[in-house]
Backbone as CSV, one residue per row, in Angstrom:
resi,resn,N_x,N_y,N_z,CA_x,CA_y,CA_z,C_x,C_y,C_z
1,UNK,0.838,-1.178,0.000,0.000,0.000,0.000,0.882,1.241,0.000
2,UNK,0.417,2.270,-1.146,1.316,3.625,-0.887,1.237,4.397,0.464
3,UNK,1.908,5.087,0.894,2.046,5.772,1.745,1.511,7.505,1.374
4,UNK,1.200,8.610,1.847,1.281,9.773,1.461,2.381,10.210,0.981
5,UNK,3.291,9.978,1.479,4.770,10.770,0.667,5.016,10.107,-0.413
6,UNK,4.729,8.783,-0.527,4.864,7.676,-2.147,3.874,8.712,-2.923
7,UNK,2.809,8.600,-2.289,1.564,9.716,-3.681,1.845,10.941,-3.658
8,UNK,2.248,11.482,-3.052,2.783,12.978,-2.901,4.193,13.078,-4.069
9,UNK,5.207,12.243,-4.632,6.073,11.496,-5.367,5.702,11.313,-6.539
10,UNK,4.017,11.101,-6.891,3.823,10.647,-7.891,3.191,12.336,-8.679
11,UNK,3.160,12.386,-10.168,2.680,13.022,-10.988,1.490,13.570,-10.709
12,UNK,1.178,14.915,-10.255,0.205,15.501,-10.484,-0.403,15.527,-8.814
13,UNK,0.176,15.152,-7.738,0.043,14.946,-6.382,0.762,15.565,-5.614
14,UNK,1.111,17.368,-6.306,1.698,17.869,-4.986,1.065,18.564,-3.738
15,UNK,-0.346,18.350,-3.907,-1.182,18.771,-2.715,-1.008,17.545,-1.937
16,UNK,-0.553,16.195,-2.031,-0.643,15.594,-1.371,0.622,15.624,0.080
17,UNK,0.046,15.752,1.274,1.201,15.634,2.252,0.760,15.004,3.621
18,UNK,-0.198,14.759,3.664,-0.663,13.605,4.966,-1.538,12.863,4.744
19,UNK,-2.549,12.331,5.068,-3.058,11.013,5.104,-4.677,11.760,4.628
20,UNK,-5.276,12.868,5.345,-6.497,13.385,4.845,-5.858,13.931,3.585
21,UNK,-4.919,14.332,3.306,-5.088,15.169,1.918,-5.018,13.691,0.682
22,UNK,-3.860,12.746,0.952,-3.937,11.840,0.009,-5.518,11.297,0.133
23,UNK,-6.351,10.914,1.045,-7.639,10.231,0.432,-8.461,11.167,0.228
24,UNK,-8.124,12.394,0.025,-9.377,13.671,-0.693,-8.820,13.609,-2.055
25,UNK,-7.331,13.482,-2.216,-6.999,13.479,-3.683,-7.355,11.975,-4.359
26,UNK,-7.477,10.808,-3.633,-7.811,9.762,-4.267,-9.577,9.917,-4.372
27,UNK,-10.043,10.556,-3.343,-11.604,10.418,-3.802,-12.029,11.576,-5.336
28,UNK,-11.212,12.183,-5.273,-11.061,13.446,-6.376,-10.737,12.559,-7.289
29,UNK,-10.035,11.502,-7.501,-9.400,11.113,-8.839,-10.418,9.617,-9.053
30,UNK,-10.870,8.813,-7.813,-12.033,8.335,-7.857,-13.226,8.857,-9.089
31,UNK,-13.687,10.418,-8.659,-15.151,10.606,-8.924,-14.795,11.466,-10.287
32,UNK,-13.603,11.970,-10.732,-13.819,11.945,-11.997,-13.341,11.096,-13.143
33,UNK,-12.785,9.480,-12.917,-13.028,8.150,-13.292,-14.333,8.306,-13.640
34,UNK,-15.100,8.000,-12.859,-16.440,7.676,-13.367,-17.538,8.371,-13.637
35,UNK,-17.149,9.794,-13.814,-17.609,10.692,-14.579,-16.936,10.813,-16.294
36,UNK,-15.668,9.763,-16.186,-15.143,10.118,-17.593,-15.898,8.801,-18.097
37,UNK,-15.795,7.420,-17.125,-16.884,6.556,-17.411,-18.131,6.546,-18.052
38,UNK,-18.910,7.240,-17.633,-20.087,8.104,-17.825,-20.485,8.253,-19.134
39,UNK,-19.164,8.686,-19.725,-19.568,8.922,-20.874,-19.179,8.255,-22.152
40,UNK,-18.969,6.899,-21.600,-18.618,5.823,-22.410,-19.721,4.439,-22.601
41,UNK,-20.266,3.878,-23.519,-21.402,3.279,-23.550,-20.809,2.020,-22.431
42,UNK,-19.912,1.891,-21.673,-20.039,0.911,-20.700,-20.069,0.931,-19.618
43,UNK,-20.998,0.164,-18.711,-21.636,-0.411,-17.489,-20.618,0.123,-16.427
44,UNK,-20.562,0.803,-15.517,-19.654,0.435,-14.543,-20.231,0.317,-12.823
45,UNK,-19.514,-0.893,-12.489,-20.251,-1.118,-10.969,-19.213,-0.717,-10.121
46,UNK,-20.025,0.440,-8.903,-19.074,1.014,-8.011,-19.290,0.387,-6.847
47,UNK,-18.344,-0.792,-5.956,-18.504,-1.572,-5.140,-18.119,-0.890,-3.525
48,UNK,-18.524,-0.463,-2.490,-17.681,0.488,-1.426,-17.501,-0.647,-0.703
49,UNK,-15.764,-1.055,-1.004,-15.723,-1.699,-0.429,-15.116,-1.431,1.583
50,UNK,-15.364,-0.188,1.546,-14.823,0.610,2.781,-15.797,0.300,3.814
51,UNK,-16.927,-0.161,3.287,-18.102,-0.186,3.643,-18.723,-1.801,4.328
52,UNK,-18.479,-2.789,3.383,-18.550,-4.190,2.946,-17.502,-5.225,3.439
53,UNK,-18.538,-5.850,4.209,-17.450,-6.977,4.251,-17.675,-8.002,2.752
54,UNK,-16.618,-8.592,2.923,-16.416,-9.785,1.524,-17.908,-10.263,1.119
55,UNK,-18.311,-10.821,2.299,-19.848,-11.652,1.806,-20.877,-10.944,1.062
56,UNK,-21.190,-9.059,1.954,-21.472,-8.164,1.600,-21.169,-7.745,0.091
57,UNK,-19.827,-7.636,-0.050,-19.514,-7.092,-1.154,-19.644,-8.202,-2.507
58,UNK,-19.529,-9.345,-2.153,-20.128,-10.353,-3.394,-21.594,-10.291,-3.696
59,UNK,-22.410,-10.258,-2.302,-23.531,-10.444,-2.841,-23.940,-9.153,-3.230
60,UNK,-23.718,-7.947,-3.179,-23.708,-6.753,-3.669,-23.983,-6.503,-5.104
61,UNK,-22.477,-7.450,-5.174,-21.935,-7.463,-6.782,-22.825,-8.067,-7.391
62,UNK,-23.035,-9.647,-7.152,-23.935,-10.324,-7.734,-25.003,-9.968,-8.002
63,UNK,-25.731,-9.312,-7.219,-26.955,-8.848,-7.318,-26.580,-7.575,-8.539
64,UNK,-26.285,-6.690,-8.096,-25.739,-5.256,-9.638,-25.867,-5.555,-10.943
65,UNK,-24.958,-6.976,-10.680,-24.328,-7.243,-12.295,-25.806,-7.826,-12.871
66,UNK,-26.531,-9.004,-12.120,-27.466,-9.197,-12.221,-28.275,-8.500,-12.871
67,UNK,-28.417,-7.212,-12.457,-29.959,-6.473,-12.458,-29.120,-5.396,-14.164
68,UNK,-27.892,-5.514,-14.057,-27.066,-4.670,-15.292,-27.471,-5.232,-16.574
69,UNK,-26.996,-6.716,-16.209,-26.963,-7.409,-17.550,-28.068,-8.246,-17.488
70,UNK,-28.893,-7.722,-17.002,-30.816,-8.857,-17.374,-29.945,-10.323,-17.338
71,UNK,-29.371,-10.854,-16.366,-29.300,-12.452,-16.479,-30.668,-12.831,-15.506
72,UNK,-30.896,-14.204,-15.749,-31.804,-14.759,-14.850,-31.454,-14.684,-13.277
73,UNK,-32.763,-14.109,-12.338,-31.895,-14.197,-10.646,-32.108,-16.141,-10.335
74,UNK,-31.831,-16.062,-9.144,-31.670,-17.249,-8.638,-32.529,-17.559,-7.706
75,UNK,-33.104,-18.858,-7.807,-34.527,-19.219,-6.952,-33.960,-19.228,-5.662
């Protein structure tokens, strides 16, 4: 896992210098991903996994992709 001073190191990350500024710049580089997403004819599933435990986050998924791509659900 990077550290703040590793992302602070990297291109375009010199606001980065402690631990709140690197995950405001990763949620910043997060939400316009999938605003550039957005505007591409493909699907994208946003999973929080900050949020989710594993079991959570599969059946999450399963269910999304499910309801994305019209497959049959499960009895």
């Amino acid at each position: 896992m990077r550290g703040p001073t590793e992302l602070a190191s990297s291109p375009g990350t010199r606001s980065v210098h402690d631990l709140p500024s690197a995950a405001a710049h990763l949620r910043f580089e997060a939400d316009l991903t999938r605003r550039l997403l957005a505007l591409t004819p493909w699907q994208v599933l946003t999973v929080d996994a900050g949020t989710l435990d594993a079991a959570e986050s599969f059946d999450h998924t399963r269910r999304r992709l499910t309801e994305l791509l019209r497959l049959p659900t499960r009895p």
